[in-house]
C-alpha positions in Angstrom: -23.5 -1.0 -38.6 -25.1 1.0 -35.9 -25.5 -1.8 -33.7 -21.8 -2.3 -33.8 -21.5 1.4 -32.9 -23.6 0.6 -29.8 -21.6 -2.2 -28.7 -18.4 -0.9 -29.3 -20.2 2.1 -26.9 -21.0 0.4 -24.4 -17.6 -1.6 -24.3 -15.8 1.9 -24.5 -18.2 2.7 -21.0 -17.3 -0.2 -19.6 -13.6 -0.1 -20.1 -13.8 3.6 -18.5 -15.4 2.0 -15.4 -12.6 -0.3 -15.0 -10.0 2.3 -15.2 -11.3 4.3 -12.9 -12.4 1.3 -10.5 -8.3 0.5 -10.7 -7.4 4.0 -10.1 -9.6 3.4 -6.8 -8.8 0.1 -6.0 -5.0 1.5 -5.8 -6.4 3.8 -2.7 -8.3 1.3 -1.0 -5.2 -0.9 -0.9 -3.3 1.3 0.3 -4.9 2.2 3.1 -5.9 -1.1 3.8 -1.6 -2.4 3.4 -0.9 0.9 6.1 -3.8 0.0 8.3 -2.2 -3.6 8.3 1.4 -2.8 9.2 0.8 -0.1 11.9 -0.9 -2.8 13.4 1.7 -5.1 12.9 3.7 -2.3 14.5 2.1 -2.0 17.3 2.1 -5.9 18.0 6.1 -6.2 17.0 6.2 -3.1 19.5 4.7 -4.7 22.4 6.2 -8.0 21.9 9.4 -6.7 22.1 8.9 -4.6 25.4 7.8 -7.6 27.4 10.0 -10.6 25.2 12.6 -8.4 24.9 13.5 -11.6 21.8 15.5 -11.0 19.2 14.0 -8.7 16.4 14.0 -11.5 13.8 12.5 -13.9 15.9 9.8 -11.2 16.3 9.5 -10.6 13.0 9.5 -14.2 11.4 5.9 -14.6 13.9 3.6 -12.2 12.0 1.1 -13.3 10.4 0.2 -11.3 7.1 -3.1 -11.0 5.4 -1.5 -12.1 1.8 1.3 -13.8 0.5 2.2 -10.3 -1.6 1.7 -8.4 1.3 4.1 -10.8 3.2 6.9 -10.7 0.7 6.9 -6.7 0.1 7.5 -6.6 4.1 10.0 -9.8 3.9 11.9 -7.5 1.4 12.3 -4.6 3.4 13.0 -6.6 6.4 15.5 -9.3 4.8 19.3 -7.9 4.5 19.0 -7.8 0.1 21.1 -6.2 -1.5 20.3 -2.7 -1.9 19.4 -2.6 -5.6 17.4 -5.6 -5.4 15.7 -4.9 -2.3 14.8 -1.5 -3.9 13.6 -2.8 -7.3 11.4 -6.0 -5.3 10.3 -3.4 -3.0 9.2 -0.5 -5.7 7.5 -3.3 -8.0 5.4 -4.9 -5.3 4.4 -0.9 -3.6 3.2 -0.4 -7.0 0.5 -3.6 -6.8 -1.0 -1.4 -3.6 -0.6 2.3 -4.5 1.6 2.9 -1.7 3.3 6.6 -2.5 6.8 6.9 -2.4 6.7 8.5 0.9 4.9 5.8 2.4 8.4 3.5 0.6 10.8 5.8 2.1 9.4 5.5 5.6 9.0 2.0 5.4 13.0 1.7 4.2 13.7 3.9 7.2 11.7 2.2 9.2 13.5 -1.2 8.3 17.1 0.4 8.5 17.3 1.3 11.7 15.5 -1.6 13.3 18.3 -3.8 15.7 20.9 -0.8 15.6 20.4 0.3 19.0 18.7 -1.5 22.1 16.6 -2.8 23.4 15.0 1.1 24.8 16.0 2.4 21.7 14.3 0.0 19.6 11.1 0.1 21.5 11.0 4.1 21.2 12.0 3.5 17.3 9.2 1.4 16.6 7.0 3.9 18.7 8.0 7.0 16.6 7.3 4.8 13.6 3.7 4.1 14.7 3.5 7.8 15.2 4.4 8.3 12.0 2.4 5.6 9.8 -0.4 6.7 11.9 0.0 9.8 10.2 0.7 8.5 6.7 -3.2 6.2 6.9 -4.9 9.1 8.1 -3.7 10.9 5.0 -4.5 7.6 2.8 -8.0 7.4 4.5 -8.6 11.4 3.5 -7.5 10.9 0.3 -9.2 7.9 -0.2 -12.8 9.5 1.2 -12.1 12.4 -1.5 -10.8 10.3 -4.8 -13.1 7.3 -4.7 -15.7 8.3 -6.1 -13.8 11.0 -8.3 -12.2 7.9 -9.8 -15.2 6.4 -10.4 -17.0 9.0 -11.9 -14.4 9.9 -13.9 -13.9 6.4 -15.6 -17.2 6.3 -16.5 -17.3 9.9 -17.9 -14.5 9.1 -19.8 -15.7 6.3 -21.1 -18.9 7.8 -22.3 -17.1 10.7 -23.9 -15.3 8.2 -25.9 -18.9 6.7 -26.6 -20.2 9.3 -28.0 -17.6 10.1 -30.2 -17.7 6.8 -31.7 -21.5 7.1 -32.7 
């Protein structure tokens, strides 16, 4: 009986660690999917200054680090309807933590891309990189400061539960 006790422990740690390694896996992703796109940004931004090519023609070139990735910015980009774009868009964020100011900038981001020209669209996508510049330096703080809390706290958790079980 007891050593069932132990094992169920020990599982009970163990499924602690992986909720809390989630919880900061959701960070890290995020900051990585922002770090990703202002780059993007920055290329879409430069390409478009000396192409001066149509925006989807721009857009249909980059290169994404994953398929997922890919389709949460093909959603935004793509002229969905709004209720779908918004429920694609919402379920995929979710996969990579991304708040939902990071959503809402993103969506603004995409809705005002090809209204103006080509000026405009240069100093929109320039603002924009101001802006998600902004939003990863707040997902690399918060990242610094909750990694390890998540950690820690899975684990504790997890023990706690351990030690009521025995």
């Amino acid at each position: 009986m007891f050593g069932i006790k132990v094992i169920g422990s020990f599982l009970l740690v163990l499924a602690g660690a992986g909720i809390g390694q989630v919880s900061a896996n959701r960070l890290i992703s995020r900051k990585r999917v922002l770090s990703e796109f202002l780059n993007k940004i920055k290329s879409f931004t430069i390409q478009l200054e000396y192409t001066a090519a149509p925006i989807d023609e721009l857009w249909s070139k980059i290169q994404w680090s994953s398929h997922t990735v890919s389709q949460l910015f093909a959603s935004l980009f793509s002229s969905v309807s709004e209720e779908k774009q918004q429920h694609n868009t919402h379920t995929t964020s979710n996969q990579y933590g991304l708040t939902s100011q990071d959503i809402t900038l993103l969506e603004d981001f995409f809705k005002q891309l090809g209204k103006t020209d080509l000026r405009g669209q240069i100093s929109h996508c320039r603002l924009y990189c101001q802006l998600f510049e902004q939003q990863l330096n707040q997902a690399v703080s918060e990242a610094d400061k909750k990694i390890r809390i998540c950690r820690t706290l899975g684990i504790s958790c997890g023990c706690a539960a351990a030690i009521i079980l025995i």
